[in-house]
DRENVEX-839373 format. One record per residue (C-alpha): residue number from 1; x, y, z. Coordinates in steps of 0.02 Angstrom, whole numbers, plus 50000, padded with zeros to 5 digits. Example, Ala and Ser with C-alpha at 12.3 -4.5 7.8 and 13.67 -1.06 7.14 Angstrom:
<babas>
    i     xx     yy     zz
    1  50615  49775  50390
    2  50684  49947  50357
</babas>
This chain:
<babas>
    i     xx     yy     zz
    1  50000  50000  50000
    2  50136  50134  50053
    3  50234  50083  49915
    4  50082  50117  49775
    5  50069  50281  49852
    6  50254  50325  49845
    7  50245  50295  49666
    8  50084  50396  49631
    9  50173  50520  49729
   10  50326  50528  49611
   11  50194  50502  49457
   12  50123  50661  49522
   13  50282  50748  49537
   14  50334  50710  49359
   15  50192  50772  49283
   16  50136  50955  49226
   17  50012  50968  49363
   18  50146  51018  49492
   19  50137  51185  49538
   20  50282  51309  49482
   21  50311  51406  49630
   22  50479  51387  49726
   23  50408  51301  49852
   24  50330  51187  49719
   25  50489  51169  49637
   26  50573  51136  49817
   27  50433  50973  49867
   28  50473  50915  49686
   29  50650  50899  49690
   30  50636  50827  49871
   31  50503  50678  49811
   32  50595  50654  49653
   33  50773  50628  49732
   34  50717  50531  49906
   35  50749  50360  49896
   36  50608  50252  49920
   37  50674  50167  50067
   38  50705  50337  50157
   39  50527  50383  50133
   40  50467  50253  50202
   41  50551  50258  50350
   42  50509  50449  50362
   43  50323  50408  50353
   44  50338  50261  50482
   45  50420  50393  50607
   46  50273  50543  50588
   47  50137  50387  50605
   48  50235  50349  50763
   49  50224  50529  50816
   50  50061  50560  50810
   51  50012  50390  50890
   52  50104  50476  51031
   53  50003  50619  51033
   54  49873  50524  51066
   55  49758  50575  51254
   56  49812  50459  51360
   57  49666  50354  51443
   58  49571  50427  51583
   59  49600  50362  51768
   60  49473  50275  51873
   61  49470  50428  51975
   62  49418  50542  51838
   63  49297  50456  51757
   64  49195  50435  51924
   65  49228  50619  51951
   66  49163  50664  51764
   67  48997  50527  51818
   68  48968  50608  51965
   69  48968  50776  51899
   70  48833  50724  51780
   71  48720  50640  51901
   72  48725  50783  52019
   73  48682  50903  51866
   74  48554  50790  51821
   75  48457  50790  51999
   76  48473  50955  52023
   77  48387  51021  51853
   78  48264  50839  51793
   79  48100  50915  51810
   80  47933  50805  51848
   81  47903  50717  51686
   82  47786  50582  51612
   83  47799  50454  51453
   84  47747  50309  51396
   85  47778  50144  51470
   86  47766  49978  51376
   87  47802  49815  51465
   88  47800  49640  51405
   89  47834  49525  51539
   90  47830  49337  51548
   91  47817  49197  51686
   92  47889  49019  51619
   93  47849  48892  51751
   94  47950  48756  51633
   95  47904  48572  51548
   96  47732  48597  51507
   97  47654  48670  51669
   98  47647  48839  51581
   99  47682  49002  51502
  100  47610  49162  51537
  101  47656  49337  51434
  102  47555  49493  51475
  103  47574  49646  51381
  104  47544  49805  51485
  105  47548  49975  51426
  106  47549  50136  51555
  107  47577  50317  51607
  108  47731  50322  51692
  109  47769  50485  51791
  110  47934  50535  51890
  111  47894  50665  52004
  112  48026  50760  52112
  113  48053  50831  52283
  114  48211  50942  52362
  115  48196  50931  52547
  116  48358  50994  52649
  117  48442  50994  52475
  118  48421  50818  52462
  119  48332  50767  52279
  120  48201  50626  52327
  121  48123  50552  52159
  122  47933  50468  52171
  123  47888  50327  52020
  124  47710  50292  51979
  125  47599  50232  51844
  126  47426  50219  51791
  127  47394  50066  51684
  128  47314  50103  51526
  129  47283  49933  51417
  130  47326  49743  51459
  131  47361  49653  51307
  132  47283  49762  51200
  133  47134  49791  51304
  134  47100  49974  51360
  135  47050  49986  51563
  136  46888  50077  51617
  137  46935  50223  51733
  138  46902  50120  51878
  139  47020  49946  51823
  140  47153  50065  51804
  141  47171  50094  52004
  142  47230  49902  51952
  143  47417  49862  51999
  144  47535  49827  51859
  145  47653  49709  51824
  146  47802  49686  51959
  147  47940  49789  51899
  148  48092  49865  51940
  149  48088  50025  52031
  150  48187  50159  52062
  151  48311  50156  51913
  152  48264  50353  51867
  153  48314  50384  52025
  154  48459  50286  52102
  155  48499  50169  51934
  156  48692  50258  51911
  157  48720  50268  52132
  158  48835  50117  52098
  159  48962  50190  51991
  160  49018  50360  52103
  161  49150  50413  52188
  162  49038  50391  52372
  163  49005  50218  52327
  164  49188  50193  52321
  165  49147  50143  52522
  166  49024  50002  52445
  167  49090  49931  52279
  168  49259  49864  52209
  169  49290  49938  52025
  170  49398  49894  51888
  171  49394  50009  51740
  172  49427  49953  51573
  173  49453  50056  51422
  174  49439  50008  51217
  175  49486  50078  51072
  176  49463  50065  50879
  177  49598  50145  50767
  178  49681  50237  50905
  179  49506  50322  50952
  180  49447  50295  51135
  181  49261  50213  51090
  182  49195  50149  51261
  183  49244  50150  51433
  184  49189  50006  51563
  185  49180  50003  51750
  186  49166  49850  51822
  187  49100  49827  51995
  188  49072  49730  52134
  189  49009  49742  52340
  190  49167  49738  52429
  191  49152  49609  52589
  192  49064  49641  52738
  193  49200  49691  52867
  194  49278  49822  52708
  195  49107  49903  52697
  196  49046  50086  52732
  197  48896  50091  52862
  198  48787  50182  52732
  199  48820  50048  52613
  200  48646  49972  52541
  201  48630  49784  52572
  202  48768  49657  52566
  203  48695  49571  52415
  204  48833  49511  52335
  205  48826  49622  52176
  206  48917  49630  52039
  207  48901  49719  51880
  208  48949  49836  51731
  209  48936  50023  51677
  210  48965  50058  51499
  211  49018  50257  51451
  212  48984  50360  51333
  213  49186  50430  51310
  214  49136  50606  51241
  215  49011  50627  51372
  216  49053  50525  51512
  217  48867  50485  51506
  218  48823  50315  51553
  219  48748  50204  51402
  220  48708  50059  51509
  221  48739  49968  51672
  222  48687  49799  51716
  223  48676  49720  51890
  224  48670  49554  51947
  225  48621  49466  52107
  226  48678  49276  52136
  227  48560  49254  52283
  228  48409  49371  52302
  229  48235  49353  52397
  230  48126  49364  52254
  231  47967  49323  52343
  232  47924  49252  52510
  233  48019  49088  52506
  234  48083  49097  52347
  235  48261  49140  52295
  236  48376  49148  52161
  237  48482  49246  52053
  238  48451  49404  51946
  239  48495  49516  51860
  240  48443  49679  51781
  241  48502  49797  51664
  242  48456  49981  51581
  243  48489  50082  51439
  244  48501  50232  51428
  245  48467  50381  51307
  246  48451  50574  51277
  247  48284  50633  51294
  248  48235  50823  51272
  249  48124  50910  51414
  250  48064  51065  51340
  251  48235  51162  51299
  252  48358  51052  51380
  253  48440  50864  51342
  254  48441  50705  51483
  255  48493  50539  51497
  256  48384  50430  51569
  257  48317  50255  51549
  258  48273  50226  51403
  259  48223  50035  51393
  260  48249  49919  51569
  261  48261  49719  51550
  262  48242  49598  51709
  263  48261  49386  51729
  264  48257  49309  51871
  265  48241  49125  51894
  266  48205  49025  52052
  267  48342  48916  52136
  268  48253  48791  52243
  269  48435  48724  52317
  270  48450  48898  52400
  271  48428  48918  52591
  272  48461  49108  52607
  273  48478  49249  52526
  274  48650  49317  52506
  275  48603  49481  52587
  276  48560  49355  52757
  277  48407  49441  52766
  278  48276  49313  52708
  279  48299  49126  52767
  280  48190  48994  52703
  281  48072  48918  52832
  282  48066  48740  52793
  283  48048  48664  52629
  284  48057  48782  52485
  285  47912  48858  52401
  286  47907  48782  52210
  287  47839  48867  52071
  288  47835  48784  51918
  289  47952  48625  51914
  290  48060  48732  52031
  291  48160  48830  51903
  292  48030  48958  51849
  293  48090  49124  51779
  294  48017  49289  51757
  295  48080  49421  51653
  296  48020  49589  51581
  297  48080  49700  51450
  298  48003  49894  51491
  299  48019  50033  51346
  300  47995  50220  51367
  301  47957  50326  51242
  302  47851  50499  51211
  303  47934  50599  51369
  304  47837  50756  51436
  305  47883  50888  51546
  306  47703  50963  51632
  307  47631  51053  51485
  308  47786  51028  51371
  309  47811  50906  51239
  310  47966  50801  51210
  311  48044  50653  51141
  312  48175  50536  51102
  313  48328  50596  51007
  314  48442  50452  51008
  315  48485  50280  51099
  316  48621  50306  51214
  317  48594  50446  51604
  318  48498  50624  52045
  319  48562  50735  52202
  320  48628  50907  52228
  321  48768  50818  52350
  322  48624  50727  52429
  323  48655  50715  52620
  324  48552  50527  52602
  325  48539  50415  52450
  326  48396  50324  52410
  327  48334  50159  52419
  328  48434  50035  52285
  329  48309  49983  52137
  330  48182  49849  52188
  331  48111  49711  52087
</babas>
């Protein structure tokens, strides 16, 4: 390849299409009198300097400095909103004692609260249709489907510079071509005895934030549980994950949640759940053949601020230094 374009170059040189002024004249005689060999080299030794010019990769520090930053910015200025929720969720109790998929589609509203400088966020819904079927004004005082909670609120508290007191994380960075494309934290609940006293839970959980390296927005973070009390006297592991992208409230762009998947399946072999705050009283309860799952997948689209339109612009994420977090998401 470098070789082809060496000799284009001295094609070009040859030719009357070379420009006449001295400093033309000057480039020609250079090209036309360089050995091959030493232009090579020459072009090997600017690739090498600019490789070096390259931004070096950021620290753990930083990027949880950058995160935080943008969460605190983010609870400070979110106002109440409400969009569209669509959740499909489905039940598989295994062989052939049965499948169950229900379809529910809702109002979702985020409403939100400074007391004592501390942002406090409030989820509800009001269910609209069940597959397909639209509620009376009275069946839509219904409950909906069980899902997970608080991720507009406290989904990102696991990747911050506080929770450094909580979680173990290992950052990981990629590139493509010498261009930083995504950054990854990994993280994990450090063990009891290393643990802060406002830490949530021991849980055991471990999981992954992806970022957005121009913004130092997180794209998505996943979390999984080995061990968790899923209902009375059932446990098992799961794990959830959210994605998140801009959305535009009135004049101003946010990251939040943009689509939210869940699975959790029952493990009939477990005793306790790894927090140690739900032991099973005698012989487990079995749904299913004992290995039923549950899972969800929950979109969000058509995002209003009160009395002002917005929406989506394109796939992609509380506190003004809160003096208390909130509760961790629950299923």
């Amino acid at each position: 390849m470098l070789f082809l374009f060496w000799e284009d170059l001295r094609k070009c040189a040859k030719s009357r299409l070379w420009g006449a002024s001295t400093r033309d004249k000057f480039l020609r005689a250079i090209i036309l009198g360089m050995p091959r060999h030493l232009f090579l080299v020459l072009l090997a030794f600017v690739h090498v300097v600019a490789g070096a010019q390259t931004a070096p990769d950021p620290t753990l520090d930083e990027v949880l400095a950058r995160l935080d930053q943008n969460r605190i910015a983010y609870y400070q200025s979110v106002p109440n909103f409400f969009c569209n929720e669509h959740v499909v969720s489905e039940m598989d109790m295994g062989d052939t004692r049965g499948f169950m998929r229900t379809v529910t589609d809702s109002v979702f509203r985020l409403r939100r609260t400074v007391v004592k400088r501390v942002a406090n966020f409030e989820e509800s819904r009001s269910v609209k249709a069940i597959n397909g079927r639209a509620l009376s004004g009275e069946e839509q005082k219904i409950q909906g489907p069980s899902i997970l909670s608080g991720v507009f609120g406290s989904g990102l508290e696991a990747v911050s510079t506080p929770s450094e007191a909580c979680f173990n994380y290992k950052l990981k960075t990629h590139r493509s071509h010498g261009e930083l494309e995504r950054i990854e934290v990994d993280f994990a609940d450090l063990p009891k005895e290393e643990r802060g006293p406002d830490c949530p839970q021991f849980e055991q959980v471990s999981g992954k934030a992806t970022i957005d390296p121009v913004s130092m927005e997180v794209i998505r973070v996943e979390r999984h549980i080995r061990e968790h009390q899923l209902f009375p006297g059932v446990l098992g592991p799961w794990t959830w994950s959210a994605e998140y992208g801009q959305v535009l409230l009135g004049d101003k762009l946010f990251w939040m949640p943009v689509k939210i998947r869940s699975k959790a399946r029952q493990d009939t072999s477990a005793e306790m759940s790894s927090s140690g705050i739900a032991r099973r009283e005698g012989s487990a309860t079995i749904v299913g053949n004992g290995h039923t799952t549950w899972s969800f997948v929950a979109t969000y689209t058509d995002f209003h601020r009160t009395q002002v339109s917005a929406h989506i612009v394109a796939p992609m994420t509380k506190e003004a230094t809160p003096e208390a977090k909130p509760d961790p998401p629950k299923p």
